[in-house]
Backbone as CSV, one residue per row, in Angstrom:
resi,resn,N_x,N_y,N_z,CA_x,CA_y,CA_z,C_x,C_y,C_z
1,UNK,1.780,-8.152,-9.462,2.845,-7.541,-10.225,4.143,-7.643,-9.403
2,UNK,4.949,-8.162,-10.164,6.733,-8.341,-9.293,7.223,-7.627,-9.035
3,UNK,7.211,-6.929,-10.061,7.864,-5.022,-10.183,7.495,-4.463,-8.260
4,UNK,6.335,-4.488,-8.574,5.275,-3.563,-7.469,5.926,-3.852,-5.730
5,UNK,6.175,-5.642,-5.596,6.677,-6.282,-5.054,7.733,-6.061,-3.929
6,UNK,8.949,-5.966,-5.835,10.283,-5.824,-5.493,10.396,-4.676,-4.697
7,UNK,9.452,-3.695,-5.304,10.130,-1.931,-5.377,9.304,-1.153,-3.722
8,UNK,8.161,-2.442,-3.355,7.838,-2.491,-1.995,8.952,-2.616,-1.104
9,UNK,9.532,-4.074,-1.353,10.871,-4.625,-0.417,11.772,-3.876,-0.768
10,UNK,12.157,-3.314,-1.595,13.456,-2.343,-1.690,13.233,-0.885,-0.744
11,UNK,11.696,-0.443,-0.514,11.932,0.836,-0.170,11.912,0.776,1.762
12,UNK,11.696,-0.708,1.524,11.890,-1.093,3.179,12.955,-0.959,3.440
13,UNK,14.097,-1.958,2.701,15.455,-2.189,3.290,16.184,-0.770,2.459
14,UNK,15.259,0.590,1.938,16.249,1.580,2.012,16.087,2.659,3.465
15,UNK,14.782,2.266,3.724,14.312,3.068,5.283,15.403,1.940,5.884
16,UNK,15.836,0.569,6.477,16.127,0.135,7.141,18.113,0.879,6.810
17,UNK,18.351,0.816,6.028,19.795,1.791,5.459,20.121,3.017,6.071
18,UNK,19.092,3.572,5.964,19.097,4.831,6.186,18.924,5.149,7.605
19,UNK,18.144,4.387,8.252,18.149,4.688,9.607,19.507,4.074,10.194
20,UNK,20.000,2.857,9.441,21.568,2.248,10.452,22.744,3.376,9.708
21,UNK,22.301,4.382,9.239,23.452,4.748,8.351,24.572,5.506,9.245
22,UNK,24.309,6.190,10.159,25.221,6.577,11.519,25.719,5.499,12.160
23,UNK,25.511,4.220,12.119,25.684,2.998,13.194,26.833,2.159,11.812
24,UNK,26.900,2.769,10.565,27.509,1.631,9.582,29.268,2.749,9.347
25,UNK,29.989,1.897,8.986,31.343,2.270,8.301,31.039,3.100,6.899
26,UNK,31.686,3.699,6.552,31.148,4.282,5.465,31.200,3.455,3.732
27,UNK,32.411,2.855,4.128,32.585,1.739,3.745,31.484,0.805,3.475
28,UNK,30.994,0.012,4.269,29.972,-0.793,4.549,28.622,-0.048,3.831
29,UNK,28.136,1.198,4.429,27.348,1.923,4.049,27.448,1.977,2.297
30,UNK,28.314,2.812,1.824,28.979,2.344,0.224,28.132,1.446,0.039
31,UNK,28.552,0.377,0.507,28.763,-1.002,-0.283,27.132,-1.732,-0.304
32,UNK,26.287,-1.260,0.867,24.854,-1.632,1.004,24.143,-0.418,0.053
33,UNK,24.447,0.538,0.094,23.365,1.631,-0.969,23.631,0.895,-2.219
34,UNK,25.185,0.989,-2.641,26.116,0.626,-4.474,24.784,-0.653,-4.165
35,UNK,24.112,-1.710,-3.486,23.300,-2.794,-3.641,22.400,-2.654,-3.871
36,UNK,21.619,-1.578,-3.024,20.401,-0.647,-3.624,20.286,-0.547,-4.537
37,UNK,20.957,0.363,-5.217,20.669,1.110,-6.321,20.823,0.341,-7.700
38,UNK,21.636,-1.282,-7.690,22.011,-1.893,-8.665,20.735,-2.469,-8.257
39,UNK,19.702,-3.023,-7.574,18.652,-3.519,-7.400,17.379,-2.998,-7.952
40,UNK,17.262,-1.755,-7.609,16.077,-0.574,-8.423,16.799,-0.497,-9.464
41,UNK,17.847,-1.376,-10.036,18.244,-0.754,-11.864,17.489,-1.994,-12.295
42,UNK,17.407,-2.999,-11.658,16.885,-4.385,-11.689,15.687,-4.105,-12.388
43,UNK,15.299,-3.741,-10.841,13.621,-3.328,-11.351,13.001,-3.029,-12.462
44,UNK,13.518,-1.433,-12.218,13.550,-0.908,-13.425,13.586,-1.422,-14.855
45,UNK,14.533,-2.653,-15.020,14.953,-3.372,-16.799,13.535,-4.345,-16.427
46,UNK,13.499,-4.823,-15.750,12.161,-5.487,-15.605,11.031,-5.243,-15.780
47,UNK,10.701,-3.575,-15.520,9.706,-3.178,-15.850,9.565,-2.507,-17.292
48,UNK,10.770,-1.784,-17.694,10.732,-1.928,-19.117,10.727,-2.889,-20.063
49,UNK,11.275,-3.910,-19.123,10.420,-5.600,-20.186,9.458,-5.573,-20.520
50,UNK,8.535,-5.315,-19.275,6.875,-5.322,-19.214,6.391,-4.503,-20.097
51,UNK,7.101,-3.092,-20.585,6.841,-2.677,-21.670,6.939,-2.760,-23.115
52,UNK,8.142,-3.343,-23.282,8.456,-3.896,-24.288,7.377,-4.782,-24.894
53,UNK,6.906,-5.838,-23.742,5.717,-7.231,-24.101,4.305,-6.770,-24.639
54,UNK,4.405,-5.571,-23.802,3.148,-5.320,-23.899,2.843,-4.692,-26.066
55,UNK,4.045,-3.775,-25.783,4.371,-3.561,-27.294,4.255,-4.488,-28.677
56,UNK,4.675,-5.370,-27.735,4.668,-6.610,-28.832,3.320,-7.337,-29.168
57,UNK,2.398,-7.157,-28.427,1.356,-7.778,-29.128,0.236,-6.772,-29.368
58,UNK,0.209,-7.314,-30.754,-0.829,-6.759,-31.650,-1.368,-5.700,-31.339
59,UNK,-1.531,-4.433,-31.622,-2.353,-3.528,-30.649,-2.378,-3.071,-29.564
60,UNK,-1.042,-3.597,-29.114,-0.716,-3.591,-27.623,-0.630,-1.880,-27.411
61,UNK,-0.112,-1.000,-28.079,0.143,0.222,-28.045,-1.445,1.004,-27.676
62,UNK,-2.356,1.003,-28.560,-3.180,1.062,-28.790,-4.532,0.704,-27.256
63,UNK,-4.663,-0.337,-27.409,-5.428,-0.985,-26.051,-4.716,-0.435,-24.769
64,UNK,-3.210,-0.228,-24.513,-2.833,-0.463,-23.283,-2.091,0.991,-23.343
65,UNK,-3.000,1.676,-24.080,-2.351,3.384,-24.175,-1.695,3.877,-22.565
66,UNK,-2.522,3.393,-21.514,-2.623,4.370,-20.531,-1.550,3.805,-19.424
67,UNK,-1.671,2.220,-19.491,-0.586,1.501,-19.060,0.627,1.723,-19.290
68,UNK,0.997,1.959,-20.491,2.434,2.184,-21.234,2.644,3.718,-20.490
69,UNK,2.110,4.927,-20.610,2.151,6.042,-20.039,2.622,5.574,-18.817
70,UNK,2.209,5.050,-17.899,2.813,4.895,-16.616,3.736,4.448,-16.260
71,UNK,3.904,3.161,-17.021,4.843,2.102,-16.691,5.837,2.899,-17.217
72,UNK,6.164,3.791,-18.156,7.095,4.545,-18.283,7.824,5.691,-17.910
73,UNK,6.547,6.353,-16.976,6.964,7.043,-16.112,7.461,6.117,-14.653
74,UNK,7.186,4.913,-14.362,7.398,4.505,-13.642,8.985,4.216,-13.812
75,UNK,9.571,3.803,-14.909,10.865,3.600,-15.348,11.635,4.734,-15.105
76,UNK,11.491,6.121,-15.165,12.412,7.070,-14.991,12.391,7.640,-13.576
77,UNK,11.182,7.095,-12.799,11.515,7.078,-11.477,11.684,6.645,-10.809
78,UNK,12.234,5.274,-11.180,13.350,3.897,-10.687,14.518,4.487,-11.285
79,UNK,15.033,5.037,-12.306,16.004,5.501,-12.593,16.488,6.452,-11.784
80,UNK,15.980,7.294,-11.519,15.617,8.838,-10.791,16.274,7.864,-9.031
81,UNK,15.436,7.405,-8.658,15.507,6.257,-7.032,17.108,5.369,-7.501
82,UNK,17.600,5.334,-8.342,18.718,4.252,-8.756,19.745,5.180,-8.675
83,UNK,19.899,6.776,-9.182,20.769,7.429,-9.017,20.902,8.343,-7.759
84,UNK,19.948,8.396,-6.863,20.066,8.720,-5.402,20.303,7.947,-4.982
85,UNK,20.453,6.763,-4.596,20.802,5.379,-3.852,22.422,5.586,-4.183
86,UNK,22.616,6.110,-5.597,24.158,5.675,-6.083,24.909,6.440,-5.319
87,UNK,24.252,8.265,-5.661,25.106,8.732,-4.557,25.225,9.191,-2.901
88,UNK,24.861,7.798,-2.844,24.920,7.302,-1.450,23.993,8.197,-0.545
89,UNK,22.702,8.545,-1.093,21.784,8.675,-0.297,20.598,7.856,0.148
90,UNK,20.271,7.453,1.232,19.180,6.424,1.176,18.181,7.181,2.447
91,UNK,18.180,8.311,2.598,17.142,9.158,3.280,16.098,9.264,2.478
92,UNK,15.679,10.485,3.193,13.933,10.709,2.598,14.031,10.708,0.593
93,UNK,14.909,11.460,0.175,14.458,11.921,-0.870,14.473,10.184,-2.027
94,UNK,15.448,9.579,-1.209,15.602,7.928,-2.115,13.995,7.320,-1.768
95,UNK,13.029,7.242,-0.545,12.413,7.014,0.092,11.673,7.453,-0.871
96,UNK,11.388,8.907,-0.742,10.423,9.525,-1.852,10.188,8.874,-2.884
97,UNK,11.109,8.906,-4.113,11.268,8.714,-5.395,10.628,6.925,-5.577
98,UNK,11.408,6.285,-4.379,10.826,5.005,-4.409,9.446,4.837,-3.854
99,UNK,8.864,5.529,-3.244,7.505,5.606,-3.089,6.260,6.191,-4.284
100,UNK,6.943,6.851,-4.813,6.279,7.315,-6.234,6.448,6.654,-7.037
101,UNK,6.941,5.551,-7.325,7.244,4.468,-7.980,6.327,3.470,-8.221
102,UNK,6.006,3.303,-6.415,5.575,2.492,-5.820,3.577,3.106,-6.677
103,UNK,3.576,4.140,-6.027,2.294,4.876,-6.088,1.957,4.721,-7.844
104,UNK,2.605,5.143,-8.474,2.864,4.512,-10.379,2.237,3.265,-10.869
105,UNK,2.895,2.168,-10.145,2.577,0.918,-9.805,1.289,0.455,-9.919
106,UNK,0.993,1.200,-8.949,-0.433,0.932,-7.777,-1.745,1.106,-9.413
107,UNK,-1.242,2.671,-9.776,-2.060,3.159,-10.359,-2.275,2.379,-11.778
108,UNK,-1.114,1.947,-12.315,-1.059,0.732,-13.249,-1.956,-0.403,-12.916
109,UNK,-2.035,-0.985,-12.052,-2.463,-2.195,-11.536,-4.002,-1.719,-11.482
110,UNK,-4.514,-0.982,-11.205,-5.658,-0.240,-10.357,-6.407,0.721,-11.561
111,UNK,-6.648,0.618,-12.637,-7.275,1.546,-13.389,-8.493,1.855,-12.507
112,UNK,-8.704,3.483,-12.975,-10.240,3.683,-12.589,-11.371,2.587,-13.222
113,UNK,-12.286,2.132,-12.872,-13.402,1.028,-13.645,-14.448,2.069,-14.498
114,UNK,-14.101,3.281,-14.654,-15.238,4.247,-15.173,-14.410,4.719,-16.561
115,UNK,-12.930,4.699,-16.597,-12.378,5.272,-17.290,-11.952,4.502,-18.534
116,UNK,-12.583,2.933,-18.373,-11.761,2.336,-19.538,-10.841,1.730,-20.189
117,UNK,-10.381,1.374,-20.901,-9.024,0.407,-21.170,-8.549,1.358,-21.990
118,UNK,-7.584,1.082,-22.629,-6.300,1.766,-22.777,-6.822,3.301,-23.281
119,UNK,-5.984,3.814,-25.101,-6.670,4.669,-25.662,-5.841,5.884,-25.264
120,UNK,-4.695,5.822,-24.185,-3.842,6.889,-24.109,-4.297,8.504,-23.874
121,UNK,-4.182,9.138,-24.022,-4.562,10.374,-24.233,-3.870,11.306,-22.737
122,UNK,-4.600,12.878,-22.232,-3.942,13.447,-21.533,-4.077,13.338,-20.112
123,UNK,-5.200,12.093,-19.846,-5.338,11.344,-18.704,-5.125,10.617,-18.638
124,UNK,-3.878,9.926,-17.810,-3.299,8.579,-17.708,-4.271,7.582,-16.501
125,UNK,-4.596,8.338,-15.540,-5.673,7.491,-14.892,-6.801,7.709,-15.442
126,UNK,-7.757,8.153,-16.014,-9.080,8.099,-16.588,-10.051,8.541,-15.890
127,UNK,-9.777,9.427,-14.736,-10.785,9.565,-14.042,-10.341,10.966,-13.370
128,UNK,-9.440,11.983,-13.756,-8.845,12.893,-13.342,-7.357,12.810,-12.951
129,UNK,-6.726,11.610,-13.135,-5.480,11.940,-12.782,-5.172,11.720,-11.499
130,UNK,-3.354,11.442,-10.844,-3.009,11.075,-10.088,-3.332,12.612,-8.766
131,UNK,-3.188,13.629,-9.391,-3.406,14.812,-8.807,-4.553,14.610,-7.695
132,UNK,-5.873,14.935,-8.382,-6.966,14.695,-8.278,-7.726,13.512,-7.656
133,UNK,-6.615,12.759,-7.388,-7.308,11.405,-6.928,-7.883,11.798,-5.712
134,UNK,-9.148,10.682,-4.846,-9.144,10.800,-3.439,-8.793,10.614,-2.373
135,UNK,-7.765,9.389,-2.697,-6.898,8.686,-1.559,-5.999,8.263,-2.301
136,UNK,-4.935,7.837,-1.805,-3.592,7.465,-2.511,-3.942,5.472,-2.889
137,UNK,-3.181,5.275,-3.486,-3.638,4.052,-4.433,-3.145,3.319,-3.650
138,UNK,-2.077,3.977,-2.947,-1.541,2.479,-1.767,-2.983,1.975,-0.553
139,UNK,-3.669,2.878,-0.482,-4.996,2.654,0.540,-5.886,1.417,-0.266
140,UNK,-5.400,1.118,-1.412,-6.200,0.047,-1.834,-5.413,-1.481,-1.855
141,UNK,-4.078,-1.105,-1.154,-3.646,-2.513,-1.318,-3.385,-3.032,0.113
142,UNK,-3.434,-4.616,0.160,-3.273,-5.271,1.572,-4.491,-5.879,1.705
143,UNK,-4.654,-7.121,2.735,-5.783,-7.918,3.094,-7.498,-6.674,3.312
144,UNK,-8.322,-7.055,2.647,-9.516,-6.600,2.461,-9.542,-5.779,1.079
145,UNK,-8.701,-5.009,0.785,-8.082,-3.800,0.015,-9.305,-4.305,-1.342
146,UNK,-10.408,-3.655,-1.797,-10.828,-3.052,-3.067,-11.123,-2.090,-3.550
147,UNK,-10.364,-1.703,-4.498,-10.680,-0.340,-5.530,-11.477,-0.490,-6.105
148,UNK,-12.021,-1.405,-6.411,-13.282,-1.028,-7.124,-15.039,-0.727,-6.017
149,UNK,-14.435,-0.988,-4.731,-15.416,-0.839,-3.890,-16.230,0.582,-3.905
150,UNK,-17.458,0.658,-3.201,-17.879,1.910,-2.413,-18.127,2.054,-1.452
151,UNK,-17.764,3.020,-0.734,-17.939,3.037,1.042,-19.221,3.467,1.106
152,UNK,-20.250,3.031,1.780,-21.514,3.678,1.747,-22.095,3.968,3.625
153,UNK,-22.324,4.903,3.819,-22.560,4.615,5.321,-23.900,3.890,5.685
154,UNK,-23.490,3.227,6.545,-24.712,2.433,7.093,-25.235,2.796,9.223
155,UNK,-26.615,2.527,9.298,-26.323,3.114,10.607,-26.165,1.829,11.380
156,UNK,-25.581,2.020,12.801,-24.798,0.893,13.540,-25.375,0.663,15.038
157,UNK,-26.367,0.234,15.496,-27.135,-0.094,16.316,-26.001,-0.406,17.678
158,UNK,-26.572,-0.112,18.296,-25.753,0.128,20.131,-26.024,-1.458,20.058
159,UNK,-24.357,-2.026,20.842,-24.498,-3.855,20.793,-24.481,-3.807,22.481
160,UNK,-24.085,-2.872,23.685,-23.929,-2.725,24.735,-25.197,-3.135,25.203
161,UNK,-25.423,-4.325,26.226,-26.894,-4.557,26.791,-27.844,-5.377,26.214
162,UNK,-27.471,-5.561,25.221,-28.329,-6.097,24.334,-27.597,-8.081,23.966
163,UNK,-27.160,-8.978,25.012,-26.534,-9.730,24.876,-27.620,-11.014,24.433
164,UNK,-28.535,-10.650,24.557,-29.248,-12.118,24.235,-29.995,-12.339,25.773
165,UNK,-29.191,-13.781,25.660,-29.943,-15.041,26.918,-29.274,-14.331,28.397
166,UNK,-30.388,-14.301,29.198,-30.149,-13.733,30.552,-29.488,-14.789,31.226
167,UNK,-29.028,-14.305,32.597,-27.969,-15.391,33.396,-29.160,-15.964,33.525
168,UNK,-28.739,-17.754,33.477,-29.637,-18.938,34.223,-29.913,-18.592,35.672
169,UNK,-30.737,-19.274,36.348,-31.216,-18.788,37.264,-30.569,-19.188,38.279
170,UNK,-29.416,-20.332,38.382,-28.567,-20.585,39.400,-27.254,-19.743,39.992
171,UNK,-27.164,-18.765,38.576,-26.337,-17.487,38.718,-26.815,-16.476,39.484
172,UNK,-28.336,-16.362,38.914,-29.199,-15.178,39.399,-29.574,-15.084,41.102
173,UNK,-29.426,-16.298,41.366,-29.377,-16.383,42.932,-28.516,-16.195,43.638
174,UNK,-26.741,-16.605,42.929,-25.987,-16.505,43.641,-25.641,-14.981,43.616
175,UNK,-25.749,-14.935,42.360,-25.321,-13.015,42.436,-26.377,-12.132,43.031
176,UNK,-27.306,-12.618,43.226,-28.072,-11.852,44.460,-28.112,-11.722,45.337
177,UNK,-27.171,-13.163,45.885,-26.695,-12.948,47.384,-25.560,-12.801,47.826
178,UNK,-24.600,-12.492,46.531,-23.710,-11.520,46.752,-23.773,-10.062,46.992
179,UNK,-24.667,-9.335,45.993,-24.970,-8.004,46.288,-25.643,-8.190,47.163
180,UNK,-26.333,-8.733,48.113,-26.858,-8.310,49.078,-25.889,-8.485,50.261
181,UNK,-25.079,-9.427,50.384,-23.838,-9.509,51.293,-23.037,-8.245,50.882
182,UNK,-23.030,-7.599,49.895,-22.129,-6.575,49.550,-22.777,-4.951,50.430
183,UNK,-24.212,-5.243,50.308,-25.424,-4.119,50.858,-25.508,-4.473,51.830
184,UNK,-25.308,-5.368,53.103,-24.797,-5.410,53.774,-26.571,-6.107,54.645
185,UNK,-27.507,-6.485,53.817,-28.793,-7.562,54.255,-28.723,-8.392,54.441
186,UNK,-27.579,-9.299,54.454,-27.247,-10.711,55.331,-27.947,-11.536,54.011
187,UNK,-27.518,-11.285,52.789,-28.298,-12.649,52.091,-29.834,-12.553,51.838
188,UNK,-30.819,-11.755,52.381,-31.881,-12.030,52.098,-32.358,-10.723,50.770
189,UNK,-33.036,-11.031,49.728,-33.352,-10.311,48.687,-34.277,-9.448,49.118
């Protein structure tokens, strides 16, 4: 998802803003948030595209009940992240808003697998809700990352000592007559 993407790289370079924001002109500062925030408006029309499309085909309302719920809450909190950026905040609370965005996203992309396809109703995730979840939806994304997995414990056998093939025996001599030069027997075992 592009949306998911963009609104990743945007909430980087608003932490990266926000931390130079004492080190920038205010001016300058202005002029990098006013970029921000016209960027998450970006988003934002982009992702109400995605709604729009989805609208448009056949049943789309219908099947993709739970999707549309989000993706639309996801829109008013790119809006919400577009008008803190404007007035020239790019601290925690822009951070926030764009992280819940982000988390929206996630949950779009990521249906529960128990809960079903669309069908709308007063659970938008299908499985209790963003509340209720067990880990945040961002823990499922990045190299290895599956949500549909289960963690199951397994037990894990001691690997210490246990190397296999013993030293060859041309080692075994010499390191024996090292520790014994070390013990102080002149070499003999």
């Amino acid at each position: 998802m592009q949306a998911l993407r963009d609104e990743m790289k945007l909430r980087d370079e608003t932490r990266e803003l926000g931390s130079a924001q004492s080190a920038l002109e205010k001016d300058d500062f202005a002029r990098r948030a006013d970029k921000l925030s016209e960027e998450q408006g970006r988003i934002a029309s982009h992702t109400d595209g995605a709604i729009e499309a989805i609208l448009a085909i056949e049943g789309g309302e219908q099947k993709f009940g739970k999707e549309l719920k989000l993706l639309s809450a996801v829109v008013r909190v790119m809006d919400e992240a577009s008008g803190i950026l404007n007035s020239l905040d790019a601290g925690p609370r822009a951070i926030a808003a764009e992280t819940e965005a982000i988390e929206l996203l996630l949950q779009t992309k990521r249906q529960n697998p128990n809960g079903g396809g669309g069908g709308g109703g007063g659970d938008p995730g299908g499985g209790g809700g963003a509340a209720s979840a067990s880990s945040a939806a961002l823990a499922d994304i990045g190299p290895g990352g599956d949500a549909n997995s289960e963690v199951k414990a397994r037990p894990v056998g001691q690997a210490t000592g246990r190397a296999g093939k013993e030293f060859p025996d041309e080692f075994k001599t010499g390191l024996d007559a090292y520790f014994s030069n070390l013990e102080g027997t002149g070499g003999q075992p």
